[in-house]
DRENDO-1510 file (C-alpha; in Angstrom, 1 decimal, always signed):
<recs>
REC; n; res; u; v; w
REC; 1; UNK; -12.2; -23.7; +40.0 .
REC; 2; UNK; -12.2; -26.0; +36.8 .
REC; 3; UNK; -9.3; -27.4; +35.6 .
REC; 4; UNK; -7.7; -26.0; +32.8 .
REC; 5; UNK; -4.4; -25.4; +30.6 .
REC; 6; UNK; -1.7; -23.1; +31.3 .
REC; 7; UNK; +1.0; -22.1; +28.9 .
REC; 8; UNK; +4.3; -22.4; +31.0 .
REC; 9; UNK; +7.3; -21.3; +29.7 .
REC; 10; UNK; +10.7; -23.3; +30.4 .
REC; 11; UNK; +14.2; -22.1; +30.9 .
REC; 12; UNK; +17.5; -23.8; +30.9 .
REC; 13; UNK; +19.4; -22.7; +34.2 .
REC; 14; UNK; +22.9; -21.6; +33.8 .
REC; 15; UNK; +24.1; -23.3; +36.8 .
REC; 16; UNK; +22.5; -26.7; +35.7 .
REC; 17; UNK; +18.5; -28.0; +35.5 .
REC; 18; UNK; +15.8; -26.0; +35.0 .
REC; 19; UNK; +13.3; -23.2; +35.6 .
REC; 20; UNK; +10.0; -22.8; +34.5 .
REC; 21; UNK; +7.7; -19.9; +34.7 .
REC; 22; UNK; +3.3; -19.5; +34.1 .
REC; 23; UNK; +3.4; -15.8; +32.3 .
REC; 24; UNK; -0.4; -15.8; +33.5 .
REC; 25; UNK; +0.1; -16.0; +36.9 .
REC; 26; UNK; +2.6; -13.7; +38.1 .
REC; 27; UNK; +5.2; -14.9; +40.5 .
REC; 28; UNK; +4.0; -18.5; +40.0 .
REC; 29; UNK; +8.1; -20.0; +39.0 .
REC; 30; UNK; +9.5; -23.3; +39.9 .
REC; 31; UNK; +12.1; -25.0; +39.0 .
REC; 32; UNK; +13.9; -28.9; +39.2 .
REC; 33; UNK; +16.8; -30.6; +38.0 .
REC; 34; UNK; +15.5; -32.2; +35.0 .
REC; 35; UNK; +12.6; -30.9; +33.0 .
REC; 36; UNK; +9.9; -33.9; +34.1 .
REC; 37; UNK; +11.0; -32.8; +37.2 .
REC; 38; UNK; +10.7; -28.8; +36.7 .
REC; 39; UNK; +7.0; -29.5; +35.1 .
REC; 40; UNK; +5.8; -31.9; +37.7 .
REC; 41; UNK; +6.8; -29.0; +40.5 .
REC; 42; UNK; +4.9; -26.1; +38.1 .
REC; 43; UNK; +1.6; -28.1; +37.8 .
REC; 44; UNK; +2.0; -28.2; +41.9 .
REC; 45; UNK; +3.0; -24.3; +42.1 .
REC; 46; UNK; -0.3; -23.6; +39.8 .
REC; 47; UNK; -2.6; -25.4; +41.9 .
REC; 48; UNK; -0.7; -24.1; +44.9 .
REC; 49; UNK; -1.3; -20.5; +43.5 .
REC; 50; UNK; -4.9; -21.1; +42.3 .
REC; 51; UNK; -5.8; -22.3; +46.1 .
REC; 52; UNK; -5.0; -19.4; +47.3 .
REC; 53; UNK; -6.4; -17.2; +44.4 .
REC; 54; UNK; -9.5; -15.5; +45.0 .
REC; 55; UNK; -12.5; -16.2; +42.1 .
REC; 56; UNK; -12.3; -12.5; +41.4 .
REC; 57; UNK; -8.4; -12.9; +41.3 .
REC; 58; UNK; -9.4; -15.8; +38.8 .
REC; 59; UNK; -11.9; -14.0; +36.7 .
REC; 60; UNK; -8.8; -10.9; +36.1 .
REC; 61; UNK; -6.3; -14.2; +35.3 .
REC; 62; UNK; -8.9; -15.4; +32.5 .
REC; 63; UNK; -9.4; -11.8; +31.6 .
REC; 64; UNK; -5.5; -11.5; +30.8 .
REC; 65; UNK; -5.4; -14.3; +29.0 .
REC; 66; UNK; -2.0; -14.8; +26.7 .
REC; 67; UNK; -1.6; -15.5; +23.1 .
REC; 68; UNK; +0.8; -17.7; +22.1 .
REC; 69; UNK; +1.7; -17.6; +18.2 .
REC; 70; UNK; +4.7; -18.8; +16.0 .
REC; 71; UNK; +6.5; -17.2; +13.4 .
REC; 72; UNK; +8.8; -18.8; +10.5 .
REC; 73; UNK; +11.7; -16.2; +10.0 .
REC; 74; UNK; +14.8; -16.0; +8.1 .
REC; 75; UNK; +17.1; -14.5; +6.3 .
</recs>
């Protein structure tokens, strides 16, 4: 499969460190105490998760892509 980006999503854990999540591929979560640390295990979970994916698994992932957007708000 070609290499590509994913839009992972990073959480601050209550208990300390952190946890990140890929919103694309469902269930793919790691986590690590400091954030380098956190993104460096993601990027292995996603190829982990990729290796085992299926190219019609990978065709549905590209299919459900996600759109990220920002939005200025106030009051």
């Amino acid at each position: 499969m070609p290499k590509k980006e994913w839009t992972v999503i990073l959480h601050k854990a209550q208990e300390g460190g952190y946890w990140v999540d890929v919103p694309q591929l469902q269930g793919c979560i790691s986590q690590g105490e400091t954030k380098e640390e956190a993104l460096k295990n993601i990027k292995e979970a996603i190829e982990l998760y990729l290796e085992t994916a299926g190219e019609a698994e990978y065709r549905e992932m590209k299919k459900n892509a996600i759109i990220i957007s920002k939005v200025l708000a106030g009051a």
